[in-house]
N, CA, C and O atoms as a DFTB+ gen file, in Angstrom:
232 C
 N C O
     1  1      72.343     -26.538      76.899
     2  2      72.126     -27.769      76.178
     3  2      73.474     -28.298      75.700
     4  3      73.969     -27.677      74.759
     5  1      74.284     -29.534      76.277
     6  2      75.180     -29.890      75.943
     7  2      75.583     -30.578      74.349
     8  3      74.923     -31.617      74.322
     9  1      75.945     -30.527      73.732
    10  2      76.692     -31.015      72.644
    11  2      77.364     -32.231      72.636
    12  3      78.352     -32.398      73.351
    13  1      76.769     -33.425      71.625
    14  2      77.628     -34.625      71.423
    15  2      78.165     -34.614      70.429
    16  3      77.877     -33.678      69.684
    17  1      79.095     -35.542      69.990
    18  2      79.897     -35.774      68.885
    19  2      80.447     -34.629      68.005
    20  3      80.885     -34.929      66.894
    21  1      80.458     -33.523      68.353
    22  2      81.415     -32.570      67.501
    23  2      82.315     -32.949      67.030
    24  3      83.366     -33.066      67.659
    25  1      82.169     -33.309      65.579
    26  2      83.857     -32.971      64.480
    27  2      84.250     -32.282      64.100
    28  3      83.459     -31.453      63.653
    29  1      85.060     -32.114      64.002
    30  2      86.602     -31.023      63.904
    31  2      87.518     -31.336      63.113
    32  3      88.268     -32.296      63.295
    33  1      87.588     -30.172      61.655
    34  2      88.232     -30.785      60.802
    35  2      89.336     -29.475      60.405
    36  3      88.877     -28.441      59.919
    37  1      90.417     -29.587      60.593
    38  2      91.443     -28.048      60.598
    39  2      92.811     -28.664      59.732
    40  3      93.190     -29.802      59.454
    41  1      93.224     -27.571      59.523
    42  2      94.511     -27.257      58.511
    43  2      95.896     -26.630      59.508
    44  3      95.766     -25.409      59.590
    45  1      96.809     -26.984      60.061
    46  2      97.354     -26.090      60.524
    47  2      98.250     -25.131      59.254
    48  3      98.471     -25.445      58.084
    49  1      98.587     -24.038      59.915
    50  2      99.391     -23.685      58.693
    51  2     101.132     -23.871      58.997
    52  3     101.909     -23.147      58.375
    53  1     101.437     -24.465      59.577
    54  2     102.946     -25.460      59.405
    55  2     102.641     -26.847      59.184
    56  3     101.595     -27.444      59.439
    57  1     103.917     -27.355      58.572
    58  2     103.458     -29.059      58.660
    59  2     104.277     -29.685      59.835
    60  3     104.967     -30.691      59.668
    61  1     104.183     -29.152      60.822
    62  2     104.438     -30.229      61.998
    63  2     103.756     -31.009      62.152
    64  3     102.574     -30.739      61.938
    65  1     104.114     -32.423      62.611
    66  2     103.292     -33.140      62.981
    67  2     102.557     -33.339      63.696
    68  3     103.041     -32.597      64.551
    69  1     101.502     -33.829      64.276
    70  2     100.887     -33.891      65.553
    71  2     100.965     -34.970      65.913
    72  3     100.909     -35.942      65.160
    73  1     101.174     -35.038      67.689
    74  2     101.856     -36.060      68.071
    75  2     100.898     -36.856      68.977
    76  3     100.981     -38.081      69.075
    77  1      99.659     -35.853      69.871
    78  2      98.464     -35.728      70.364
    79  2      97.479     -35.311      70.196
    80  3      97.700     -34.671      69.169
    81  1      96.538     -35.168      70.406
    82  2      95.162     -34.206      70.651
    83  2      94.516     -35.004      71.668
    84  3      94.338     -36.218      71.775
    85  1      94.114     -33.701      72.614
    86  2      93.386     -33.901      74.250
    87  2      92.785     -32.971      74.566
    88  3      92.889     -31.911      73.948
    89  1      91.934     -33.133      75.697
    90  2      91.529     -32.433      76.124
    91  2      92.048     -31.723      77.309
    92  3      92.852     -32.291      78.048
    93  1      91.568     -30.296      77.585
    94  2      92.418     -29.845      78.926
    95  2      91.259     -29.313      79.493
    96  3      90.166     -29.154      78.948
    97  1      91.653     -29.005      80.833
    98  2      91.868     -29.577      81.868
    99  2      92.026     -31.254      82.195
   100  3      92.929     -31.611      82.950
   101  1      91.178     -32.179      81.638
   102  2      90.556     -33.207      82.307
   103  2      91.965     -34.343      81.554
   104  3      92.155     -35.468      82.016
   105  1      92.550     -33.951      80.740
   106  2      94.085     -34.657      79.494
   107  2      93.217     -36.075      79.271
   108  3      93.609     -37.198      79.587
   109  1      91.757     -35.687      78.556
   110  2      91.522     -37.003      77.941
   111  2      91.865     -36.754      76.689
   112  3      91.795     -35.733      76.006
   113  1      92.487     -38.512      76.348
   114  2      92.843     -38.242      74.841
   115  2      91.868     -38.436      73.882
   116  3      90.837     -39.038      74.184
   117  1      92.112     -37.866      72.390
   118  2      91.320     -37.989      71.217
   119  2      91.591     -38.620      70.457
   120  3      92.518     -37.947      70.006
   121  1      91.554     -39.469      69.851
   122  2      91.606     -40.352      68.674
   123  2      92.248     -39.034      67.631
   124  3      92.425     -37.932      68.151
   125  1      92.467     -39.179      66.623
   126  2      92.723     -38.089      65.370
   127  2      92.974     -38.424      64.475
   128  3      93.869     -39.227      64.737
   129  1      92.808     -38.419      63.149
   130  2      93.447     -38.589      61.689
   131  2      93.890     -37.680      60.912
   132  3      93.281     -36.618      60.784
   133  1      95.251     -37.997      60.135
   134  2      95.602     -36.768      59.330
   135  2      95.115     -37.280      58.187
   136  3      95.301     -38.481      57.996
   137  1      94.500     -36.612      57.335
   138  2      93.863     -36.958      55.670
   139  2      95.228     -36.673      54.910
   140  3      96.221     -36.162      55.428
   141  1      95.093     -37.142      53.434
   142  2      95.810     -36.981      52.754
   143  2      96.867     -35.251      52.611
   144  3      98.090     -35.125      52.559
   145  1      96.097     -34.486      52.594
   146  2      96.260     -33.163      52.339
   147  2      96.670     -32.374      53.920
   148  3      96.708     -31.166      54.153
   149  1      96.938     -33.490      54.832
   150  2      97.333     -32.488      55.979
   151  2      96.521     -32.204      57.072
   152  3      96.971     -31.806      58.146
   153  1      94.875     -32.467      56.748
   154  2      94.335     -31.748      57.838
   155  2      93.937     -32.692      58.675
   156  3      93.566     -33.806      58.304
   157  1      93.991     -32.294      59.909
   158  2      93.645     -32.963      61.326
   159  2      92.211     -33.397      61.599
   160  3      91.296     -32.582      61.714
   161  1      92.022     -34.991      61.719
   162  2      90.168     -34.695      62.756
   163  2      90.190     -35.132      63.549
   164  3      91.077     -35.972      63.699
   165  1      89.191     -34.871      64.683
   166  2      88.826     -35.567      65.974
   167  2      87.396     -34.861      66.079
   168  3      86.856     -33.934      65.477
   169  1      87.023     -35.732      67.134
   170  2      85.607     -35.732      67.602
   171  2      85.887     -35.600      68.891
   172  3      86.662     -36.271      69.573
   173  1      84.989     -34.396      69.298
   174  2      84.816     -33.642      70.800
   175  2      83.515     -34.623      71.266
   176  3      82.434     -34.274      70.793
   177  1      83.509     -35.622      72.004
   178  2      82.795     -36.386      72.386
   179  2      81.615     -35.871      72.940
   180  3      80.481     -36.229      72.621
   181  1      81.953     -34.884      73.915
   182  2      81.058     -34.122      75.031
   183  2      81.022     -32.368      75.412
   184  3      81.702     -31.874      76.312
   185  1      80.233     -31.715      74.664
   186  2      80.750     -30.466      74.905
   187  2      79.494     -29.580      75.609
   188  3      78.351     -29.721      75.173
   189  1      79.758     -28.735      76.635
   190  2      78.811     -28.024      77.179
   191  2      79.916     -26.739      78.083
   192  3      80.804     -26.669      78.933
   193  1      79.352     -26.168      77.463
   194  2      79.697     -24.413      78.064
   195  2      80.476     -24.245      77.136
   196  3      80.160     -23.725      76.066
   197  1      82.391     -24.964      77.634
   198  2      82.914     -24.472      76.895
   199  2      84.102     -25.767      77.094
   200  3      84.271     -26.242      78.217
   201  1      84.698     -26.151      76.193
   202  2      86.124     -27.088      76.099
   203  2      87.042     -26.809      75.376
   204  3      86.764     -26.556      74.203
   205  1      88.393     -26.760      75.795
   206  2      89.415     -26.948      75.632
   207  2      90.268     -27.801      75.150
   208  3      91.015     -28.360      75.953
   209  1      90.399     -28.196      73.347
   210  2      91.287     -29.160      72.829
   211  2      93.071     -28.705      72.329
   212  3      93.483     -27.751      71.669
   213  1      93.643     -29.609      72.842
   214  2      95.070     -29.349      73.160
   215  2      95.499     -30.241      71.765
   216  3      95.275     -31.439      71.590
   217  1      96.286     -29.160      70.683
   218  2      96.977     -30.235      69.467
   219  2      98.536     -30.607      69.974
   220  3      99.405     -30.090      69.270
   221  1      98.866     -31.172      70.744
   222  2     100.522     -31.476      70.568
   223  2     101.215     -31.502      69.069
   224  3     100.786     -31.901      67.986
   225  1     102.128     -31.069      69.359
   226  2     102.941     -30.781      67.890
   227  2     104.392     -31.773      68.628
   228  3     104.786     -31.938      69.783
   229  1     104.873     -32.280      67.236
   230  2     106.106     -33.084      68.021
   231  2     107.192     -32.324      67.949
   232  3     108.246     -32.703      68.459
């Protein structure tokens, strides 16, 4: 049973920036926001089995 709209809400623990977020294999990109406090979101549009999100750091 596939999965829509998964959000994803994380902390890294450095403050690099992020420069991307995608997906891999397929390098679709994600929209993302950093909140006040640092943490990253995006929404996994489509998920079934298993996916792979890529954070670029700059």
């Amino acid at each position: 049973m596939p999965l829509r709209d998964v959000s994803v809400s994380l902390r890294l623990p450095s403050p690099a920036p992020v420069q991307r977020v995608y997906l891999a294999p397929s390098m679709t990109e994600l929209p993302f926001t950093v909140g006040q406090d640092g943490e990253i979101g995006y929404t996994v549009p489509y998920l079934e089995n298993h996916q792979m999100v890529v954070l670029e750091l700059v």
